[in-house]
N, C-alpha and C positions, 0 to 999 in steps of 0.2 A: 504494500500500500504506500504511496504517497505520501499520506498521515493518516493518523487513525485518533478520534477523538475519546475523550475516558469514554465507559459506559454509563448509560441512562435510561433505567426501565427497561434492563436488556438486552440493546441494541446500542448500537456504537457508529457515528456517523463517520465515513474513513474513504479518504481519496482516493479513487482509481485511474487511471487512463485520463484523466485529467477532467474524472466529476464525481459525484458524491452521490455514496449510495448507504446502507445499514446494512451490519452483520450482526448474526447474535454471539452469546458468549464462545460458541465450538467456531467462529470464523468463518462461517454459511453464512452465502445473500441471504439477508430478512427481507430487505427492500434492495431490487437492483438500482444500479450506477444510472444514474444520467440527471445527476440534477446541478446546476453552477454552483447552486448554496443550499447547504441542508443543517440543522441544529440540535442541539440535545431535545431527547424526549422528556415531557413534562405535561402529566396527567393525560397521557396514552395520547398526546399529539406532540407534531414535532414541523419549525418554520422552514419550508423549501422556499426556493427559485428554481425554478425550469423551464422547459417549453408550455409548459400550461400560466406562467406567472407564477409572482410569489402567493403564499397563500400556508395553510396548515394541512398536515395529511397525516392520519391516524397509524395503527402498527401495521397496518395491510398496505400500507401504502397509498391508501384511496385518499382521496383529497377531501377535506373536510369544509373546506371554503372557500368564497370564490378568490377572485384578487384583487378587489374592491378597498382591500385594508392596505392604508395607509402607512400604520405603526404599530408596533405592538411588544408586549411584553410577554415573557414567559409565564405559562398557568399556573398558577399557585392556588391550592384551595380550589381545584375544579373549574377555577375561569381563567381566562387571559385579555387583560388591558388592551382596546384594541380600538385603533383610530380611523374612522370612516364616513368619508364625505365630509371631515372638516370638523367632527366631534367626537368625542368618546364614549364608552360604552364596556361592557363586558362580555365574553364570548365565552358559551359551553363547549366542550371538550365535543358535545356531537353538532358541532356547528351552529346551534343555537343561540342566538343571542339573549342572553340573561337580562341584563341589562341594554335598554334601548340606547343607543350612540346617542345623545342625547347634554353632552357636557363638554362644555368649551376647556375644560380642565379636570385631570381626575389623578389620583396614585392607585398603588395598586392596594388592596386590602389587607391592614394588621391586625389580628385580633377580633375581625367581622368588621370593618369599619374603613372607608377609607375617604381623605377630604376629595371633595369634588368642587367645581365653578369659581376659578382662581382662587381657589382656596377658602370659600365662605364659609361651608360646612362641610358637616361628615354625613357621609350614606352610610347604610347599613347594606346587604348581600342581594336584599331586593329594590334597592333605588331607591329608597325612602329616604327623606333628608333628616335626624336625628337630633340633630342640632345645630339652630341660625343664630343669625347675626353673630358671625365670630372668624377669628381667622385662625385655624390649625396651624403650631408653630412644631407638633412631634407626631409623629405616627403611635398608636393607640400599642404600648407596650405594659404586660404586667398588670393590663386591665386598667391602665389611666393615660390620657394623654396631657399636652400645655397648649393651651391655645391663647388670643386677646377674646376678648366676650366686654360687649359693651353691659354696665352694670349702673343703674344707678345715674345715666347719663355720663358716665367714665368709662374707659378704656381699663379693663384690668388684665394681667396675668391670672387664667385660671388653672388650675386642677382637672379635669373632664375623669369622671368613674363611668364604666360599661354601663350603668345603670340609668344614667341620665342626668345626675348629680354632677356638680360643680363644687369648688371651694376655691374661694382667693386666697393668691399667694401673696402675702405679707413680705415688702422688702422697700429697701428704704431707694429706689432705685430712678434715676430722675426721666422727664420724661424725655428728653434729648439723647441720655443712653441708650448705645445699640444693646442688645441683648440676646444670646441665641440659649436652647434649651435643648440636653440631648434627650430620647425615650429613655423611660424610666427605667429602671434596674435595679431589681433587689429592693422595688418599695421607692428608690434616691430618683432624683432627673439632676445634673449638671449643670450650674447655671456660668454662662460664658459669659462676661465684661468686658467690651471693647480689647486687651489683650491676656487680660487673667481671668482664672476660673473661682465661681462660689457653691 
């Protein structure tokens, strides 16, 4: 082989004759050669280029959708981030769209949860919006995320629990301060200071 990529779900995407096709673990075609660009598997689909376009194709090789998709991310949790016609959206593993493309901005989901529409809020795994007027500053780790949430007619640093629950974070911190927050860990979130950490 030309190269041969790690394995993933089995199968190993690995250069031939100058295209890419899947082997299983004994080194037998799973998927014969002929595609320009092929990627790990991930949740029983995996991203080709070929003469059909780019697009997603299952462990038989059939193609799982068309080539309409713009961008995408790898499946995690049963879907894959996927940009079409200029919005985003979620895509099931048998080609079905989970979530309608439907968001000018989206990440992919932590914990069931992920910010969508430049970042106002969080959806949840069916498109629901779960929580407004706010801006997601960490992806939803250990069951909490930090977001801003307007409060009171102020802009605060929150707390966010899977539950729906909020708590201000108390810090003496001014409002011209930049400020970044990592996901939590271990219960902690890291609070970054223009170049030192609190």
């Amino acid at each position: 082989f030309q190269y041969a990529a790690d394995f993933s779900e089995g199968l190993a995407a690995v250069g031939y004759r100058g295209y890419v096709g899947y082997i299983d673990a004994k080194g037998e075609w799973s998927i014969p050669y002929g595609y320009d660009e092929g990627h790990a598997f991930h949740c029983g689909m995996a991203w080709t280029n070929g003469n059909a376009g780019p697009g997603f194709i299952d462990r038989f090789g059939l193609r799982v959708t068309g080539s309409a998709i713009e961008k995408h991310s790898d499946c995690q949790g049963g879907m894959a981030r996927v940009k079409v016609n200029g919005s985003y959206g979620f895509l099931h593993a048998s080609g079905r769209m989970l979530i309608a493309a439907r968001f000018e901005s989206v990440s992919d989901f932590h914990e069931g949860f992920a910010a969508a529409d430049k970042d106002s809020t969080y959806i949840d795994r069916t498109g629901t919006a779960v929580y407004d007027q706010l801006v997601p500053l960490t992806p939803f780790s250990n069951g909490k995320a930090v977001a801003n949430k307007r409060v009171g007619g102020a802009t605060k640093h929150v707390v966010l629990s899977n539950d729906g629950s909020y708590e201000i974070i108390r810090h003496e911190i001014s409002r011209t301060d930049s400020v970044e927050f990592s996901p939590f860990s271990e219960g902690l979130t890291a609070m970054t200071l223009g170049s030192g950490a609190g």
